[in-house]
C-alpha positions in Angstrom: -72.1 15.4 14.3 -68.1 14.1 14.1 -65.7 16.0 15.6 -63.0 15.9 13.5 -61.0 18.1 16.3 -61.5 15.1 18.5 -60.4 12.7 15.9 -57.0 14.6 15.0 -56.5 14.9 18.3 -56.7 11.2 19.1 -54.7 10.1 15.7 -51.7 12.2 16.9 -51.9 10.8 20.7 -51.6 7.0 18.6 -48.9 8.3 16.8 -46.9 9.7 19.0 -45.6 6.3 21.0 -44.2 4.9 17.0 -42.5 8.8 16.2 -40.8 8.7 19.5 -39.9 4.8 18.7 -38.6 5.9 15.7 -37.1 9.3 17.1 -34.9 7.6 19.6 -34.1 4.3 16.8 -32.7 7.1 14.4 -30.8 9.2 17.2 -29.2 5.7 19.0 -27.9 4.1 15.7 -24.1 4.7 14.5 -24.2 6.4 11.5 -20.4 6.8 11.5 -19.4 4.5 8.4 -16.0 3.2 7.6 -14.9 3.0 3.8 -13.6 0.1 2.2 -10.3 -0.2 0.1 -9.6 -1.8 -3.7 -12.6 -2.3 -5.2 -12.0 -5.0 -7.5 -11.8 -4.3 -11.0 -11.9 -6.8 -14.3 -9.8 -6.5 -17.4 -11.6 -3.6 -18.8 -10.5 -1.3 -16.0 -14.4 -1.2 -14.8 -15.3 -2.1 -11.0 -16.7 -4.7 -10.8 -20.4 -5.2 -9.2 -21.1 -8.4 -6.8 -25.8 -8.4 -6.7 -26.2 -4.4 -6.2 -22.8 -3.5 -4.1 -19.1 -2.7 -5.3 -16.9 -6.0 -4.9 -14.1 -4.9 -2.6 -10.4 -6.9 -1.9 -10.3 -9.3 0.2 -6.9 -10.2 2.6 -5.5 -13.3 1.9 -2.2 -15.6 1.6 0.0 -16.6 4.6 0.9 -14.1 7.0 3.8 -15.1 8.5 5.1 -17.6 11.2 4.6 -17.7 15.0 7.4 -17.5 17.6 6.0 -21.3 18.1 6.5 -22.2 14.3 2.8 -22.1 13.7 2.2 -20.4 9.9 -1.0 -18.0 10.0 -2.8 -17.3 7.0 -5.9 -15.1 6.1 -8.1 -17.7 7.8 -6.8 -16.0 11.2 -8.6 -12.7 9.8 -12.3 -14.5 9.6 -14.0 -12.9 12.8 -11.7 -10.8 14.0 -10.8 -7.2 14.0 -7.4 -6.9 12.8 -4.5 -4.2 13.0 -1.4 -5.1 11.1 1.4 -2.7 12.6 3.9 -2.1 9.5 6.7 -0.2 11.8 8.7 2.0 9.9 11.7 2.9 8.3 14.2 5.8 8.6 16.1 6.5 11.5 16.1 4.4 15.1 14.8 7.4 16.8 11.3 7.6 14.4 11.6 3.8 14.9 11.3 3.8 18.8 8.8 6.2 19.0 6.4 4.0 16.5 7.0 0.9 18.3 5.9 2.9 21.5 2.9 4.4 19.7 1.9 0.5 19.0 2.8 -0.2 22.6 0.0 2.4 23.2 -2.5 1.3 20.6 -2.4 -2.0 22.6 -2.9 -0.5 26.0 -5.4 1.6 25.1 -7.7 -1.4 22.3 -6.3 -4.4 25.0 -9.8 -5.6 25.8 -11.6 -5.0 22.7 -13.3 -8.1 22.2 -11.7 -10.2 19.2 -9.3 -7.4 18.4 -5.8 -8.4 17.9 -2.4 -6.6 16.3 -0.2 -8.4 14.1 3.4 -6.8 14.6 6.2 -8.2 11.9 9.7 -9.6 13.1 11.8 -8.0 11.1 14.6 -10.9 11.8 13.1 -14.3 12.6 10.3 -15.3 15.0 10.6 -13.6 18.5 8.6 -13.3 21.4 5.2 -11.9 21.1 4.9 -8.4 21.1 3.6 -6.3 24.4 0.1 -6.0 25.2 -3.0 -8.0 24.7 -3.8 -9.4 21.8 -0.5 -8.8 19.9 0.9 -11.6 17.9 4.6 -11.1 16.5 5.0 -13.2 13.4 8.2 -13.3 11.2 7.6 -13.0 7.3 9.9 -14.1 4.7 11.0 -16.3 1.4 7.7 -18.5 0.4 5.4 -16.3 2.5 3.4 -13.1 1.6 5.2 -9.6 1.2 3.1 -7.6 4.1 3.3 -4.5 1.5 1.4 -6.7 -1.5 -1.1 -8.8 0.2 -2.1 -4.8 2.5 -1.5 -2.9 -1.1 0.9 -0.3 0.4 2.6 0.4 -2.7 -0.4 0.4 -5.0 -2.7 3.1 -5.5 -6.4 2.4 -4.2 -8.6 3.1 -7.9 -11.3 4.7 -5.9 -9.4 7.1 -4.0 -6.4 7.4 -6.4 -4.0 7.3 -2.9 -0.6 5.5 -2.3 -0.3 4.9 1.3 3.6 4.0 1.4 3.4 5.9 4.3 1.4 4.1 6.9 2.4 2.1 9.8 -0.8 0.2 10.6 -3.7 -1.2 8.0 -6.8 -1.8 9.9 -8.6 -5.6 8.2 -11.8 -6.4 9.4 -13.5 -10.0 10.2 -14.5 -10.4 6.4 -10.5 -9.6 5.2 -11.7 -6.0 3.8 -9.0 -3.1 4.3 -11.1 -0.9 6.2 -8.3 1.5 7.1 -4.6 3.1 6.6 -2.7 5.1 9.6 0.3 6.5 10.2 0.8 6.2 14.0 3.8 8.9 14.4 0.6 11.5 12.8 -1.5 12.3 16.0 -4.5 12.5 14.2 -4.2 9.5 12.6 -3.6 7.8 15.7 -6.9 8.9 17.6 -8.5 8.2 13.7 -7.3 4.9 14.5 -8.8 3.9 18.1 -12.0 5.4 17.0 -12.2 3.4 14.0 -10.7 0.1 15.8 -13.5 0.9 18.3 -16.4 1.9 15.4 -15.6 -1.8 14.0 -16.1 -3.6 17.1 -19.4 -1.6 18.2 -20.9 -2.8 14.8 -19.5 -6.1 15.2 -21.2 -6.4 18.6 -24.5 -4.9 17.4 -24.6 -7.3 14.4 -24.2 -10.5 16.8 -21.0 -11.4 14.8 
């Protein structure tokens, strides 16, 4: 006669190698997601769909000029992981401190693998900022406003946000606005390494 105790018994020792397989795929995967900013929309107002998926902005124009005279456009984005430090206005004091809060970011994201910060010359091409993996690039007449082509002063139609206020904008290596910080906010600065460091795990995973 079968023994169907003997058969259950020998079905769940065969199944139990693919449910811990499974068990430790599921509990070793990053689930922590990063948003995207601007999805597109067409003259109707209505967001536009690329296949299945929302169709998000995209970084582009030139981004400024070099200490060397080199101009870098959005082509330098493709790859990378890119924080564009904004600085701020106000007083010199709130100045200072953001300028040592980027000092910081770079100390602490300097060997992140294809991770660089672009820091804006306010006057002129200068030396390249401090730390690894900052370039200092001057912006001016004929080349992108930093606050257009990074959509500071307009508000994202997903999330109905302005985000005059932040100091860095995080741009992946496909030009997508992934995130908005402002450093002198101690949250937002810890948000920020996390994220920076979320981006290049999932760029390291996905061979990129």
């Amino acid at each position: 006669m079968f023994d169907f105790r003997k058969a259950g018994m020998l079905i769940v020792l065969l199944a139990l190698p693919a449910f811990f397989f499974l068990f430790l795929r599921t509990c070793t995967t990053n689930h922590y997601g990063l948003p995207y900013f601007h999805p597109l929309t067409d003259s109707t107002g209505r967001v536009v769909i690329n296949g299945q998926d929302t169709a998000y902005y995209q970084v582009y124009g030139v981004l400024g000029v070099t200490p060397g005279g080199d101009t870098i456009n959005y082509r330098a984005l493709i790859g990378k992981i890119s924080a564009f430090y904004l600085g701020g206005g106000g007083d010199g004091e709130k100045k200072d401190r953001l300028s040592e809060d980027r000092k910081r970011l770079a100390e602490i994201l300097g060997n992140e693998k294809d991770f660089q910060i672009l820091e804006r010359a306010e006057e002129g091409p200068g030396e390249n900022g401090e730390g690894a993996g900052v370039i200092r690039v001057a912006t001016g007449p004929g080349l992108s406003s930093w606050e257009n082509i990074l959509k500071i002063d307009e508000k994202d139609s997903a999330e109905g946000t302005l985000y005059e206020s932040s100091s860095l904008v995080l741009v992946d290596g496909e030009r997508y606005i992934r995130g908005y910080y402002d450093l002198s906010d101690t949250e937002d600065f810890d948000r920020a390494v996390a994220e920076i460091k979320v981006l290049s795990y999932q760029k390291k995973i996905a061979g990129k």
